[in-house]
PDB file of N, CA, C and O in Angstrom, chain B, residues numbered from 101:
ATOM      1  N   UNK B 101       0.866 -11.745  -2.075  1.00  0.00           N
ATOM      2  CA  UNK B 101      -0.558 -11.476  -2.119  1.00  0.00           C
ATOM      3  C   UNK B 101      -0.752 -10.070  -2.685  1.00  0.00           C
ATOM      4  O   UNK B 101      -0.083  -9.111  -2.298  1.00  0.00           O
ATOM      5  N   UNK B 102      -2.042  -9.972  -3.955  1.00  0.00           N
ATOM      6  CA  UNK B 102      -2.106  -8.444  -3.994  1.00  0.00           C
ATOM      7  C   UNK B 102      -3.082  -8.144  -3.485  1.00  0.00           C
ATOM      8  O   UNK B 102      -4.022  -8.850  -3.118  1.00  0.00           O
ATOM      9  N   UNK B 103      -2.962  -7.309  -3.440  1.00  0.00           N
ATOM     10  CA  UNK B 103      -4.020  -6.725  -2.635  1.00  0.00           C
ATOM     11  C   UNK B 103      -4.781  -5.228  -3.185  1.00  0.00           C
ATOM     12  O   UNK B 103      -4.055  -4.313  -3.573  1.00  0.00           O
ATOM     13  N   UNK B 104      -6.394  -5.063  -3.178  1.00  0.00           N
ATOM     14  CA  UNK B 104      -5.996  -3.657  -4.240  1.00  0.00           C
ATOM     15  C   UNK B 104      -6.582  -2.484  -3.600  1.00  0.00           C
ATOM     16  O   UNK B 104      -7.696  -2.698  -3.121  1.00  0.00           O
ATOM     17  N   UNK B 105      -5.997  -0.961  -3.427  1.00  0.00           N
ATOM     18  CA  UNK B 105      -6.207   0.075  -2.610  1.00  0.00           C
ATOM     19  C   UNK B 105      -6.969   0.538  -3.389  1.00  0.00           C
ATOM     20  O   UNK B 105      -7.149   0.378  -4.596  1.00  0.00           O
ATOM     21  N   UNK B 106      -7.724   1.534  -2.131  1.00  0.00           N
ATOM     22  CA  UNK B 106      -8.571   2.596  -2.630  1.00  0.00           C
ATOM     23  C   UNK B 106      -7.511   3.936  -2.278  1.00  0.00           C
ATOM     24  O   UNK B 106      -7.047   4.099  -1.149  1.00  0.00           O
ATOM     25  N   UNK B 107      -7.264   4.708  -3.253  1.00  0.00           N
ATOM     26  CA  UNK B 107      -6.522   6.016  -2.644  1.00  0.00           C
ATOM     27  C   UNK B 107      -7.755   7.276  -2.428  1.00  0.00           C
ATOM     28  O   UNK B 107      -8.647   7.725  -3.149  1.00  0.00           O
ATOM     29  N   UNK B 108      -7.381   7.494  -1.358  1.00  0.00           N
ATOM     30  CA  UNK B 108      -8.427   8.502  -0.543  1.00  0.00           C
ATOM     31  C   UNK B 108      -7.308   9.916   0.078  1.00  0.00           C
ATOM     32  O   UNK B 108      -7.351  10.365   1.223  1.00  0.00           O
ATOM     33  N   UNK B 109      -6.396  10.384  -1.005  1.00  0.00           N
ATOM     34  CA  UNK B 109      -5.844  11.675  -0.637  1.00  0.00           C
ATOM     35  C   UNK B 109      -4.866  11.843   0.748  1.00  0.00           C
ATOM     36  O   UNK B 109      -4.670  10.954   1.577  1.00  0.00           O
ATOM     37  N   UNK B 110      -4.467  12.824   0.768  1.00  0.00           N
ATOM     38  CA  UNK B 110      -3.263  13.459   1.246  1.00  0.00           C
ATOM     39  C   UNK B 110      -2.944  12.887   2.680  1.00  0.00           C
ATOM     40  O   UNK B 110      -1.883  12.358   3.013  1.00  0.00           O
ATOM     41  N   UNK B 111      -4.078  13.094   3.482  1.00  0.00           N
ATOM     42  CA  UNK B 111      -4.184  12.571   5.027  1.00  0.00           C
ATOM     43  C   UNK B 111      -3.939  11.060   4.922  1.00  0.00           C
ATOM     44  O   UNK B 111      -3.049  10.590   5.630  1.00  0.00           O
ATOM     45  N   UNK B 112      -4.768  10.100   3.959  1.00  0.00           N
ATOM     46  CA  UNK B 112      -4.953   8.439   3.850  1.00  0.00           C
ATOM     47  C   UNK B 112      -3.571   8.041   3.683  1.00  0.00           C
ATOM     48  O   UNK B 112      -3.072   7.252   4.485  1.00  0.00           O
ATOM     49  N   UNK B 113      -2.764   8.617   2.506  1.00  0.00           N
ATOM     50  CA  UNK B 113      -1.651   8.800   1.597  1.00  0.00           C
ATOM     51  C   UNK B 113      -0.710   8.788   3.077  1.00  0.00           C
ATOM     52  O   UNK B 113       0.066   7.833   3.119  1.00  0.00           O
ATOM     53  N   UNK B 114      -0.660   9.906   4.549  1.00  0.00           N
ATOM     54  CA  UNK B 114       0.144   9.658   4.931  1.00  0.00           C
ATOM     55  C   UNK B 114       0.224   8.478   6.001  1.00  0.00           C
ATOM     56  O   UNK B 114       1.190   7.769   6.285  1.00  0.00           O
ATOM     57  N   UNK B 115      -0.842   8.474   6.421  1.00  0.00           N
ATOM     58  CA  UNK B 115      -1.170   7.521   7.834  1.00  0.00           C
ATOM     59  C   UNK B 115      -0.757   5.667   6.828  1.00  0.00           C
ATOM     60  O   UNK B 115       0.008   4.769   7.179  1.00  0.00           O
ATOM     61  N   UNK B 116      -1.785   5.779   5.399  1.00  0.00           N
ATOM     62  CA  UNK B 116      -0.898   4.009   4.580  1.00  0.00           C
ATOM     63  C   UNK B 116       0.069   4.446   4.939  1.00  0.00           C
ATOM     64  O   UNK B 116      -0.008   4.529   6.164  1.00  0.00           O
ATOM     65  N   UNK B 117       1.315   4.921   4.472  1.00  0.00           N
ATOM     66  CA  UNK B 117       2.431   4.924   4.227  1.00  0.00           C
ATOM     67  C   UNK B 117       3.271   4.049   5.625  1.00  0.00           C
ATOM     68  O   UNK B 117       3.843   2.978   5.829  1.00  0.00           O
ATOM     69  N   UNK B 118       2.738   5.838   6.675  1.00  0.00           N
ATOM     70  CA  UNK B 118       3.242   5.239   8.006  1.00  0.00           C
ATOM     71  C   UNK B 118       3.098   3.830   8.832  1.00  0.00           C
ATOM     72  O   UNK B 118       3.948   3.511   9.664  1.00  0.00           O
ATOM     73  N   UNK B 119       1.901   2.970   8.524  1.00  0.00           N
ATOM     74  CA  UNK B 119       1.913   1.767   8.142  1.00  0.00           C
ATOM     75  C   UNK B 119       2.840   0.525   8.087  1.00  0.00           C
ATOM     76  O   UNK B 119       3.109  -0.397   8.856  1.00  0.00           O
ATOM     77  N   UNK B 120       3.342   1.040   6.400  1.00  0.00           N
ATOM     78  CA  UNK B 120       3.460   0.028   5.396  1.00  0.00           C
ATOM     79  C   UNK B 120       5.282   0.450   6.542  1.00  0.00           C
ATOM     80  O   UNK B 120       6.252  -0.176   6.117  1.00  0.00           O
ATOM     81  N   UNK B 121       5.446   0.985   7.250  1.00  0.00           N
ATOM     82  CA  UNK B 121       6.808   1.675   7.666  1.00  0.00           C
ATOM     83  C   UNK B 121       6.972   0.399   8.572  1.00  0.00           C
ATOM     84  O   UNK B 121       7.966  -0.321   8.672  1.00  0.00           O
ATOM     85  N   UNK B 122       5.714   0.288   9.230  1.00  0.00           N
ATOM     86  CA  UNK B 122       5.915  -1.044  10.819  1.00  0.00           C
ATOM     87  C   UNK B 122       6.323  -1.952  10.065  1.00  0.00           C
ATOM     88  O   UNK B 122       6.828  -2.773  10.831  1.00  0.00           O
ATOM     89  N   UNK B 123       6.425  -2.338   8.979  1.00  0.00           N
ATOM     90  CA  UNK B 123       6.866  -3.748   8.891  1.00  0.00           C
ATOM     91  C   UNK B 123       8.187  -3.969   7.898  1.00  0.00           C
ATOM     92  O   UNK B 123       8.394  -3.561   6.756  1.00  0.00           O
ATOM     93  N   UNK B 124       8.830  -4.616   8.614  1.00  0.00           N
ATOM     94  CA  UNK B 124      10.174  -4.591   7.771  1.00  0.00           C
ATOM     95  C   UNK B 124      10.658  -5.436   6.493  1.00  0.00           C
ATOM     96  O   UNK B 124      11.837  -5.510   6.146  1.00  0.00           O
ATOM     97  N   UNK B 125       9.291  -6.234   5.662  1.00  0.00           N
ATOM     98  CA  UNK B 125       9.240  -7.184   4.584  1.00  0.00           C
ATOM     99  C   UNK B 125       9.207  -5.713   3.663  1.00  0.00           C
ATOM    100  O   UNK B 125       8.838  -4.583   3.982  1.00  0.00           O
ATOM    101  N   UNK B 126       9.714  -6.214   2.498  1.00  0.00           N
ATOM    102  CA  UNK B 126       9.906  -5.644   0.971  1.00  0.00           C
ATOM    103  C   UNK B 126       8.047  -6.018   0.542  1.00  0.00           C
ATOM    104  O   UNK B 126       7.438  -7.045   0.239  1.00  0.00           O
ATOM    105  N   UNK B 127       7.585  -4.265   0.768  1.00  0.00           N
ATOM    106  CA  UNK B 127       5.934  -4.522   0.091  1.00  0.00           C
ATOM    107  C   UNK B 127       6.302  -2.933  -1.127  1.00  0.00           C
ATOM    108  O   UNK B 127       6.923  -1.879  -1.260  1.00  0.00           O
ATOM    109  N   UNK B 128       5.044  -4.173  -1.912  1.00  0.00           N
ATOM    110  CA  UNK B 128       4.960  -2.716  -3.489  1.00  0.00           C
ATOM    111  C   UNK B 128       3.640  -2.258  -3.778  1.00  0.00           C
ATOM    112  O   UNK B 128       2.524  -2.759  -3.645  1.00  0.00           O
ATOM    113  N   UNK B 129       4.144  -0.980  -4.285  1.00  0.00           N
ATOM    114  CA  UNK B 129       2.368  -0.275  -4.571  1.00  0.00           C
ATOM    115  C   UNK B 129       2.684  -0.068  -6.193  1.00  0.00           C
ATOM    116  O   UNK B 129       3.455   0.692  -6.779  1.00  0.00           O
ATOM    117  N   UNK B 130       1.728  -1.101  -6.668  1.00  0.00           N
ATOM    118  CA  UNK B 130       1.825  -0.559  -8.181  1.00  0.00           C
ATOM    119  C   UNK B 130       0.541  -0.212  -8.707  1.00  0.00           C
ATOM    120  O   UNK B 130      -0.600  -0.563  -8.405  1.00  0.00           O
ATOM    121  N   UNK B 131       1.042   0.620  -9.632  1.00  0.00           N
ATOM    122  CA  UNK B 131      -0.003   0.916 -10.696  1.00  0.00           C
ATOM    123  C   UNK B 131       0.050   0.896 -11.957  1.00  0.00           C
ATOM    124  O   UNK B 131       0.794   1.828 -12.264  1.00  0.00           O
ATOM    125  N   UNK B 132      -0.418   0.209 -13.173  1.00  0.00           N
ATOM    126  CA  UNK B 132       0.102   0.426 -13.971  1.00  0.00           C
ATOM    127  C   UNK B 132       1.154  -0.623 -14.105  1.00  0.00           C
ATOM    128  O   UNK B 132       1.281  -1.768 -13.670  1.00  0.00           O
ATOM    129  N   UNK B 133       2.153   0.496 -15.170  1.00  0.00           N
ATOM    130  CA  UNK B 133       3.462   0.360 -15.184  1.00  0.00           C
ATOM    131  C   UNK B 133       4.354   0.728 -14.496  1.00  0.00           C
ATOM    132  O   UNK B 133       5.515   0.630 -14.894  1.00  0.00           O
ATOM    133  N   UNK B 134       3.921   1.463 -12.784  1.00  0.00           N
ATOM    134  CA  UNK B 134       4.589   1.953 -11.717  1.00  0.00           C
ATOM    135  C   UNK B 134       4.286   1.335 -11.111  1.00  0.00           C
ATOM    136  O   UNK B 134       3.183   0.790 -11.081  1.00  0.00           O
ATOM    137  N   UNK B 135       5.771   1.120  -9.945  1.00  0.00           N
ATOM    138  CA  UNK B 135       5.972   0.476  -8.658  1.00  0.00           C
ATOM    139  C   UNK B 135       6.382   1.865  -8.006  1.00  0.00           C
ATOM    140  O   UNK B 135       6.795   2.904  -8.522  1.00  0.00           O
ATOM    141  N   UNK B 136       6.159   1.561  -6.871  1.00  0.00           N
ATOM    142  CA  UNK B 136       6.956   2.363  -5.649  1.00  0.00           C
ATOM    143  C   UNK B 136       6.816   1.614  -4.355  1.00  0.00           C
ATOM    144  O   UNK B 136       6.285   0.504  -4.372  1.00  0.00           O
ATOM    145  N   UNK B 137       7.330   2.232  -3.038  1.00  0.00           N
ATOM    146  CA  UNK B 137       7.570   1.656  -2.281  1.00  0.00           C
ATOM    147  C   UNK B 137       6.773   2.543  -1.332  1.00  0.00           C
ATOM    148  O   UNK B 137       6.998   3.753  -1.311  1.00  0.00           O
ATOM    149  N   UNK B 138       5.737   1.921  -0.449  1.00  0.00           N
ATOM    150  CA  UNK B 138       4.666   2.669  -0.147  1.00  0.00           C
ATOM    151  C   UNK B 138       5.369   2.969   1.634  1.00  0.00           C
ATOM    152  O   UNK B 138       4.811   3.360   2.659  1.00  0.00           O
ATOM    153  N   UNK B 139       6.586   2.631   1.386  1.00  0.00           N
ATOM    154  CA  UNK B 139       7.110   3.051   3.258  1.00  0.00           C
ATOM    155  C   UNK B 139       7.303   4.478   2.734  1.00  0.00           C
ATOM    156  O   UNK B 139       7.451   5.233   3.694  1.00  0.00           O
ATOM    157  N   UNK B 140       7.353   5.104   1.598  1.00  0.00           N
ATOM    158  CA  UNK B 140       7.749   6.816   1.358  1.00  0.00           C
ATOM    159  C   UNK B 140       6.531   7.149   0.806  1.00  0.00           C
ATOM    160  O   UNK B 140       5.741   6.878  -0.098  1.00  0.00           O
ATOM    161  N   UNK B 141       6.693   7.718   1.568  1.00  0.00           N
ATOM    162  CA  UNK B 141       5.774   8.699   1.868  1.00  0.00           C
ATOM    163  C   UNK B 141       5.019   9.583   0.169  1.00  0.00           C
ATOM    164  O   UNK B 141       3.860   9.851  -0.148  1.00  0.00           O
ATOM    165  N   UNK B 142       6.436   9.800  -0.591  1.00  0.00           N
ATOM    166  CA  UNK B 142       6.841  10.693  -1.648  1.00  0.00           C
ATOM    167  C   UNK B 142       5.969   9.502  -2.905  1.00  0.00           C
ATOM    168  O   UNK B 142       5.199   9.732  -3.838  1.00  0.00           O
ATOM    169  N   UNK B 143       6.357   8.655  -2.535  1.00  0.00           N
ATOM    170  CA  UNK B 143       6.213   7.336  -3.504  1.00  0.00           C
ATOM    171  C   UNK B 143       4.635   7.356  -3.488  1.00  0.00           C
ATOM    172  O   UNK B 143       3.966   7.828  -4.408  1.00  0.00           O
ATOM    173  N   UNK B 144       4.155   6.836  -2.431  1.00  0.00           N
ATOM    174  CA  UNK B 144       2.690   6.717  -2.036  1.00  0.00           C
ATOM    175  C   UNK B 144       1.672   7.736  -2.731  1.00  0.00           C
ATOM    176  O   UNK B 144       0.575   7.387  -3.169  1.00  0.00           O
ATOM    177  N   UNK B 145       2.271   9.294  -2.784  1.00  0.00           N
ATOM    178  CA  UNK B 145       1.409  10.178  -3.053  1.00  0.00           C
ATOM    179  C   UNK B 145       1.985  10.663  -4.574  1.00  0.00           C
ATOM    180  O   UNK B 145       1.566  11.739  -5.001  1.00  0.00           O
ATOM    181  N   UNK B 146       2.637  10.131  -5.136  1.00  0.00           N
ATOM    182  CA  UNK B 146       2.680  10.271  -6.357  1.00  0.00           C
ATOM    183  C   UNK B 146       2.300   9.223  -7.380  1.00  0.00           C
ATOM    184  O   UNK B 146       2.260   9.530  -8.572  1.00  0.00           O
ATOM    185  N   UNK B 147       1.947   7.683  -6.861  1.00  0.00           N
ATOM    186  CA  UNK B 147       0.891   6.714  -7.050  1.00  0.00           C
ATOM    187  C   UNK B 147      -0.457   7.539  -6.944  1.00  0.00           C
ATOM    188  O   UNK B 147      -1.055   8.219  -7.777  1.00  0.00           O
ATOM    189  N   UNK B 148      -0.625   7.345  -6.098  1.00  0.00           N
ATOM    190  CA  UNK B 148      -2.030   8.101  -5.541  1.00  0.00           C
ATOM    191  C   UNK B 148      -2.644   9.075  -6.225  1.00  0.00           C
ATOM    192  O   UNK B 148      -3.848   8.909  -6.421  1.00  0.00           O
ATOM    193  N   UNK B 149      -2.113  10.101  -6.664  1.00  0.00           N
ATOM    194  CA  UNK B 149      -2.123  11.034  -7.450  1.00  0.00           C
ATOM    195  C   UNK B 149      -2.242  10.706  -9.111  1.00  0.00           C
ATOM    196  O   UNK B 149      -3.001  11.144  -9.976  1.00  0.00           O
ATOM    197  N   UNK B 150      -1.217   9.806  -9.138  1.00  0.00           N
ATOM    198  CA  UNK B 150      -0.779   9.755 -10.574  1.00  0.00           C
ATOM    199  C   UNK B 150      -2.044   8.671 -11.476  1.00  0.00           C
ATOM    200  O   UNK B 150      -2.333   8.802 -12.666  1.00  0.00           O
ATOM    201  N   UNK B 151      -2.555   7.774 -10.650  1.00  0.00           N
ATOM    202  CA  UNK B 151      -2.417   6.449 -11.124  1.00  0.00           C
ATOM    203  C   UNK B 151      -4.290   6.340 -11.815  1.00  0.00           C
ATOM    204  O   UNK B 151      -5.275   6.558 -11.109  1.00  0.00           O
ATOM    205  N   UNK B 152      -4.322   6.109 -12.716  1.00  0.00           N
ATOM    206  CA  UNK B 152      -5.015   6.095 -13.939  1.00  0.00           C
ATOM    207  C   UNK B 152      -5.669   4.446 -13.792  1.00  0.00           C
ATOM    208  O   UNK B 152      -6.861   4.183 -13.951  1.00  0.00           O
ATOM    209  N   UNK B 153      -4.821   3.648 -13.527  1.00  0.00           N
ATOM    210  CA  UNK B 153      -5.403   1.959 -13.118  1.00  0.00           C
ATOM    211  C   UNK B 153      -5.903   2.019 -11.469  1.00  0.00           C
ATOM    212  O   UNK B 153      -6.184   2.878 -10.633  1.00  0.00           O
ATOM    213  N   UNK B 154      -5.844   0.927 -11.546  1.00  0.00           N
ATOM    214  CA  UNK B 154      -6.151  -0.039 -10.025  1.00  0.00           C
ATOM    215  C   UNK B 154      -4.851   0.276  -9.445  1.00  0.00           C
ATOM    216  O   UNK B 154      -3.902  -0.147 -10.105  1.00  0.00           O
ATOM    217  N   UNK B 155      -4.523   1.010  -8.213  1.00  0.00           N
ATOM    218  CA  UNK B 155      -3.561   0.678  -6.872  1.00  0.00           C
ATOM    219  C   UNK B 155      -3.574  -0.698  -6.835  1.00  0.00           C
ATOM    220  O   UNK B 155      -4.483  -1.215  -7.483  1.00  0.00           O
ATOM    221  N   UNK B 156      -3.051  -1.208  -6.434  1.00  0.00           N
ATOM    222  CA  UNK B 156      -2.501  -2.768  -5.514  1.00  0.00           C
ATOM    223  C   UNK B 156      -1.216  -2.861  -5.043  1.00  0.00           C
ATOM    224  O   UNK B 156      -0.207  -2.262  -5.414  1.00  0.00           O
ATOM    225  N   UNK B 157      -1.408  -3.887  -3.968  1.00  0.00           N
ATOM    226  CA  UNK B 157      -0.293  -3.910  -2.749  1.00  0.00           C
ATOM    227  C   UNK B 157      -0.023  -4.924  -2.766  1.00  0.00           C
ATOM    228  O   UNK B 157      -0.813  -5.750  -2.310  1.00  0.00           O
ATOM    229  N   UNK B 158       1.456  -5.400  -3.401  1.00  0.00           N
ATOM    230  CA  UNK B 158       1.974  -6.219  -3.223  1.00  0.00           C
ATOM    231  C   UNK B 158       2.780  -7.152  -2.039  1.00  0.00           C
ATOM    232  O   UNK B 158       3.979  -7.018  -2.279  1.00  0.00           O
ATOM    233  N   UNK B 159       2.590  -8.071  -0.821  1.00  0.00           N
ATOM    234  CA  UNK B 159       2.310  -7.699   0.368  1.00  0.00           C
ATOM    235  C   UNK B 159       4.250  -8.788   0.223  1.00  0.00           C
ATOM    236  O   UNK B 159       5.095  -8.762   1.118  1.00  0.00           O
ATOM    237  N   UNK B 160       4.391  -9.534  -1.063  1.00  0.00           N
ATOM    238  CA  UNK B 160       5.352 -10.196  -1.527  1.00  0.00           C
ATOM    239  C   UNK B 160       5.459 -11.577  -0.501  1.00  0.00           C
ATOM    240  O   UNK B 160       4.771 -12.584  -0.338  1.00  0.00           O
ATOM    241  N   UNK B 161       6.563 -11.100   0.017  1.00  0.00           N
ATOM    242  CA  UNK B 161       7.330 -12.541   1.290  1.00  0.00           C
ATOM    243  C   UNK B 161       6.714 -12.734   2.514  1.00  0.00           C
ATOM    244  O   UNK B 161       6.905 -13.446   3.500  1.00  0.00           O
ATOM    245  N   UNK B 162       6.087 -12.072   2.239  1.00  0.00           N
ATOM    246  CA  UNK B 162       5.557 -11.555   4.018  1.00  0.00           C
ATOM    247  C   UNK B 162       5.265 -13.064   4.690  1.00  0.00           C
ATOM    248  O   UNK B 162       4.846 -13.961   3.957  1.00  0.00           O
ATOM    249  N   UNK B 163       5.417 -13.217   5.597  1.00  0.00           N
ATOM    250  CA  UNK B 163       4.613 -14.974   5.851  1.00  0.00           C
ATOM    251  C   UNK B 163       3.025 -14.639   6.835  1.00  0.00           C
ATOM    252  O   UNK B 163       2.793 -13.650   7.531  1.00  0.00           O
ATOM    253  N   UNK B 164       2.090 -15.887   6.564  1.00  0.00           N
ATOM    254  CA  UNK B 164       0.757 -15.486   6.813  1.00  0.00           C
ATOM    255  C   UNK B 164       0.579 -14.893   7.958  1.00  0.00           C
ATOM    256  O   UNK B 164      -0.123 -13.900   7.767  1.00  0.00           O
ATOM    257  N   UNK B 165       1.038 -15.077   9.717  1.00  0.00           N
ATOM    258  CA  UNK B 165       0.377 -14.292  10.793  1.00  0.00           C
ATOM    259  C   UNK B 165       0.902 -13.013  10.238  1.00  0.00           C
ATOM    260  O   UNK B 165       0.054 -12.143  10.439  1.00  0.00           O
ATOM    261  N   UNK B 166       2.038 -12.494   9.570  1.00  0.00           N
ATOM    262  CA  UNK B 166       2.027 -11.071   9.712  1.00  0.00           C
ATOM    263  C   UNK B 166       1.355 -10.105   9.024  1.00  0.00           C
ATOM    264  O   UNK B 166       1.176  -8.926   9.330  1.00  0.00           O
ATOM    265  N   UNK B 167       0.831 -11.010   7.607  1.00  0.00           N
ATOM    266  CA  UNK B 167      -0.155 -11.134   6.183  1.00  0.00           C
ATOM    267  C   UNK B 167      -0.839 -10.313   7.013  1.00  0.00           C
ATOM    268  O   UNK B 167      -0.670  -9.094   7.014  1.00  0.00           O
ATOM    269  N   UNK B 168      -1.851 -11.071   7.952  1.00  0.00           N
ATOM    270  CA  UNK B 168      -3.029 -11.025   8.487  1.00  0.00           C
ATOM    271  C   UNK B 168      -2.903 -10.124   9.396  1.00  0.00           C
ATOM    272  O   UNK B 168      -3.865  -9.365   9.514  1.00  0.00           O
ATOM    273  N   UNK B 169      -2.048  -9.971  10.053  1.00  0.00           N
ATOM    274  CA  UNK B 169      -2.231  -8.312  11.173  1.00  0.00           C
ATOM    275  C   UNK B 169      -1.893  -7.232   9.933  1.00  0.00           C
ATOM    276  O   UNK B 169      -2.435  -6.130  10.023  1.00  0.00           O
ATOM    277  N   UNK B 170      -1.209  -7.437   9.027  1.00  0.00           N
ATOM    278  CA  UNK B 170      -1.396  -6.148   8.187  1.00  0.00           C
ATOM    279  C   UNK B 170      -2.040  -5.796   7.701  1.00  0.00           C
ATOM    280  O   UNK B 170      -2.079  -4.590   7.457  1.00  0.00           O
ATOM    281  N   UNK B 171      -3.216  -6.931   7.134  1.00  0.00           N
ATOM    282  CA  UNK B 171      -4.323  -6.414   6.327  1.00  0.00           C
ATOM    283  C   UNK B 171      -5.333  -6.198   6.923  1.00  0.00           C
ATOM    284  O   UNK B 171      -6.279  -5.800   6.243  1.00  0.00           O
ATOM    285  N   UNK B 172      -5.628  -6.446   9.067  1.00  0.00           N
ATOM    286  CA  UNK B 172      -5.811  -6.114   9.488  1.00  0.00           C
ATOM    287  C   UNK B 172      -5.587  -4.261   9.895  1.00  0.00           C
ATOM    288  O   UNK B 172      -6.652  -3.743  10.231  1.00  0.00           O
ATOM    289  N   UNK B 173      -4.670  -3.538   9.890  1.00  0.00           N
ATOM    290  CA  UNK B 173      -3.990  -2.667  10.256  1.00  0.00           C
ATOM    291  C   UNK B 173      -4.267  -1.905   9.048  1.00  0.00           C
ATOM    292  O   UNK B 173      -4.333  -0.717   9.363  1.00  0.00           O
ATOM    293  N   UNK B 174      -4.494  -2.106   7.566  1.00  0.00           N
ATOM    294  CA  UNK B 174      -5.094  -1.159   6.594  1.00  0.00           C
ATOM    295  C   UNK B 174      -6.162  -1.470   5.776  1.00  0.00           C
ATOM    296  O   UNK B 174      -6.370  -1.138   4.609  1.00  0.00           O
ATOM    297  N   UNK B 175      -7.172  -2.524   6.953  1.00  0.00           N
ATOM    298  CA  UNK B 175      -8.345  -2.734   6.760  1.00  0.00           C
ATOM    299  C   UNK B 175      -9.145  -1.573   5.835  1.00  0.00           C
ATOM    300  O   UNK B 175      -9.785  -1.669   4.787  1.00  0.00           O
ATOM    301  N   UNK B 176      -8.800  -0.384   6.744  1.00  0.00           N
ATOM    302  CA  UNK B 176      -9.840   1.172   6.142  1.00  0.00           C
ATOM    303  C   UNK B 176      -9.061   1.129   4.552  1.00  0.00           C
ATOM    304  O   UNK B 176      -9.906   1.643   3.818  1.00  0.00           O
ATOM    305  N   UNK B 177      -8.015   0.807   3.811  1.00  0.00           N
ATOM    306  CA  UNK B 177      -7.326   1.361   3.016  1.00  0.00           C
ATOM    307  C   UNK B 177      -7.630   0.449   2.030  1.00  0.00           C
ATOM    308  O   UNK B 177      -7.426   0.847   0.883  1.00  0.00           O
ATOM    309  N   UNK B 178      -8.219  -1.071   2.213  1.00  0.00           N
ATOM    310  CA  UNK B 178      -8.711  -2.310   1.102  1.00  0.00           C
ATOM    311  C   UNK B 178      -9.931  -1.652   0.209  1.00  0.00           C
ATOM    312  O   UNK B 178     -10.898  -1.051   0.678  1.00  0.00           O
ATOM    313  N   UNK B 179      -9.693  -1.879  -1.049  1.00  0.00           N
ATOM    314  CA  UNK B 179     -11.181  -1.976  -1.533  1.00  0.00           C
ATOM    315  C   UNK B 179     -12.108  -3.048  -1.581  1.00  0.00           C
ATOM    316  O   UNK B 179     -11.851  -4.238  -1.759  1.00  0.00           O
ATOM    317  N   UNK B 180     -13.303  -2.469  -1.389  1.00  0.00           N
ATOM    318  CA  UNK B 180     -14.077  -3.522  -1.240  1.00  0.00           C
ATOM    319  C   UNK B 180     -15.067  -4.441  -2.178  1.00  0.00           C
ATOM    320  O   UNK B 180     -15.667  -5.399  -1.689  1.00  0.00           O
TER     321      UNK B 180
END
């Protein structure tokens, strides 16, 4: 599932990250022609920073109840 972020700076940048950390499925933040891996921290805010397109969150394998408490859990971080 993608999913597409709003990046809202340094504080947002760390609390997603810490997040995307609870769950132990392979998720991607791309932009562009960049991927990173939004459990780092480093990754997250150099997307964030960098990214000229649309953020989106690739949520990949995940299976649906956990889909749904996550996109629950960075509800504030979806665009709308």
């Amino acid at each position: 599932m993608n999913i597409e972020i709003n990046t809202l700076g340094l504080k947002n940048a760390e609390k997603f990250s810490s997040i995307c950390q609870d769950y132990p499925f392979q998720i991607y933040l791309r932009s562009g022609q960049f991927c990173v891996d939004p459990k780092s921290m480093l990754g997250v805010l150099a997307i964030f920073y960098s990214a000229s397109d649309p953020v989106v969150l690739d949520t990949n394998d995940m299976d649906e109840e956990t889909t749904q408490k996550f996109l629950k859990d960075i509800g504030q971080y979806i665009k709308k």
